[in-house]
C-alpha positions as CSV (number, residue, x, y, z in Angstrom):
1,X,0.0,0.0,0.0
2,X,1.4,3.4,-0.9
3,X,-0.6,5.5,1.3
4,X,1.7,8.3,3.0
5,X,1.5,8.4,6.6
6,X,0.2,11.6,7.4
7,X,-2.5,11.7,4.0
8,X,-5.9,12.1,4.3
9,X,-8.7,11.4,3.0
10,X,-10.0,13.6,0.2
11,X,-13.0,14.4,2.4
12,X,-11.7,14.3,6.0
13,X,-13.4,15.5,9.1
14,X,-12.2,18.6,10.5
15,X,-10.4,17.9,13.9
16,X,-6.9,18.4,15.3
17,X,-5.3,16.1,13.4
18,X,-6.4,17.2,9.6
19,X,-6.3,20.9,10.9
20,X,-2.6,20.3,11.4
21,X,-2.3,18.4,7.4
22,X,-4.1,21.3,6.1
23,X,-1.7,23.8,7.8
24,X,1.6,21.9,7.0
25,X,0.4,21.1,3.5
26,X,-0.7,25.3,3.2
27,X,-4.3,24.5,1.6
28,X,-7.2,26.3,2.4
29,X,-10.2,24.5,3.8
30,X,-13.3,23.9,2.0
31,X,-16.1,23.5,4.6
32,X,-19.5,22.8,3.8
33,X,-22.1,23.6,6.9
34,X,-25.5,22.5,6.9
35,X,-27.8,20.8,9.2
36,X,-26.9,17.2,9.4
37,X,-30.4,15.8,10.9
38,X,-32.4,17.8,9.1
39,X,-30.7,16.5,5.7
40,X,-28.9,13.2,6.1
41,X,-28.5,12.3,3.1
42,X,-26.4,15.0,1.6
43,X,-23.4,13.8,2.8
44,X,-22.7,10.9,0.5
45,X,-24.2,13.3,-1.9
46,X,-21.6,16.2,-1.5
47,X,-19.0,13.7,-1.0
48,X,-19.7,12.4,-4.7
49,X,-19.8,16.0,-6.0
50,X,-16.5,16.8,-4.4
51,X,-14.8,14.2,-5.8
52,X,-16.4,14.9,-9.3
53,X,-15.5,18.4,-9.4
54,X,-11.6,17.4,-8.5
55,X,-12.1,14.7,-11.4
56,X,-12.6,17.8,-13.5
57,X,-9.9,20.2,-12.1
58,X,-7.4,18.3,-10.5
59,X,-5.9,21.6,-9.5
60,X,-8.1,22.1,-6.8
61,X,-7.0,19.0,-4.4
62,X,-3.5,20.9,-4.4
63,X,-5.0,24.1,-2.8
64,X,-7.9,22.5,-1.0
65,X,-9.1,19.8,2.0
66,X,-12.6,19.8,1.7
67,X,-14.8,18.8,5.0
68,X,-18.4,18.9,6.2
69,X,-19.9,20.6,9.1
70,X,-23.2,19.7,10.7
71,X,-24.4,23.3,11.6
72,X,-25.2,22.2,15.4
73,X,-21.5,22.4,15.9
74,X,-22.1,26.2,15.6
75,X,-25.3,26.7,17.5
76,X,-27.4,25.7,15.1
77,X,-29.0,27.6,12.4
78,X,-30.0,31.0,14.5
79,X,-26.1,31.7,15.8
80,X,-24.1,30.4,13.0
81,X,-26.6,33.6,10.7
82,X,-25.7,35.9,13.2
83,X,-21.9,34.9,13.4
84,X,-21.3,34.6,9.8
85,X,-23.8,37.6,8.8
86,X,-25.8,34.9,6.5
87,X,-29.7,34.6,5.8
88,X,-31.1,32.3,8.4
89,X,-33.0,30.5,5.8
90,X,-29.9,29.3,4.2
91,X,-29.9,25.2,3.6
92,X,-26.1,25.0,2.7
93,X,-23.3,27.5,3.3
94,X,-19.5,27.1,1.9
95,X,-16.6,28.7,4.4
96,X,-13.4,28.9,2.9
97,X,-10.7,29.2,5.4
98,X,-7.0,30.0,4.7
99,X,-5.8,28.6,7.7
100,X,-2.5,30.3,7.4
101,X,-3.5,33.9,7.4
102,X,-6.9,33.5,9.1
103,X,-8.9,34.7,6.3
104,X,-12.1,33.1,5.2
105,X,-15.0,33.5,2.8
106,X,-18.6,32.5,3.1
107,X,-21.0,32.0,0.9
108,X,-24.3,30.3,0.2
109,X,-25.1,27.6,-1.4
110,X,-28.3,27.2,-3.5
111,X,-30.5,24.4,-3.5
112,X,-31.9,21.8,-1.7
């Protein structure tokens, strides 16, 4: 197996350990937030689309770790508006982080 011992996964969950890949590595993060229970199913749904799009441009996994957020882990819907100054009504919403600098974007994400 040629898997390298600090790698992770194209998708990875956002903890301590990828935090510190993403930061020696220099990508930005990729983080899609939404509300896990209230759509369960998009995970393996995004997942697909991720990989997809980096089928396309290949470009993209060298600036990038993508992850998923359930938006309970900010408060749910009602705090996470008010922090990131986004429409409470929002279903998805994509934070870019440039972990290096402490930047980051957000945007949302249409559809449902």
């Amino acid at each position: 197996d040629n898997v390298a011992t600090h790698s992770t996964p194209i998708v990875a969950p956002l903890n301590s350990r990828t935090r510190a890949a993403m930061l020696r590595q220099g990508k930005k993060l990729a983080l899609l937030v939404y509300d896990f229970a209230t759509y369960p199913k998009v995970r393996k749904y995004a997942i697909n689309r991720i990989h997809r799009l980096l089928g396309k441009h290949d470009s993209l996994e060298k600036a990038f770790s993508f992850s998923l957020s359930d938006i309970a882990l900010f408060g749910g819907h009602a705090r996470f508006s008010a922090d990131w100054q986004t429409d409470r009504d929002t279903v998805y919403t994509l934070v870019v982080f440039d972990l290096t600098s402490g930047l980051k974007w957000v945007t949302p994400v249409s559809g449902t």
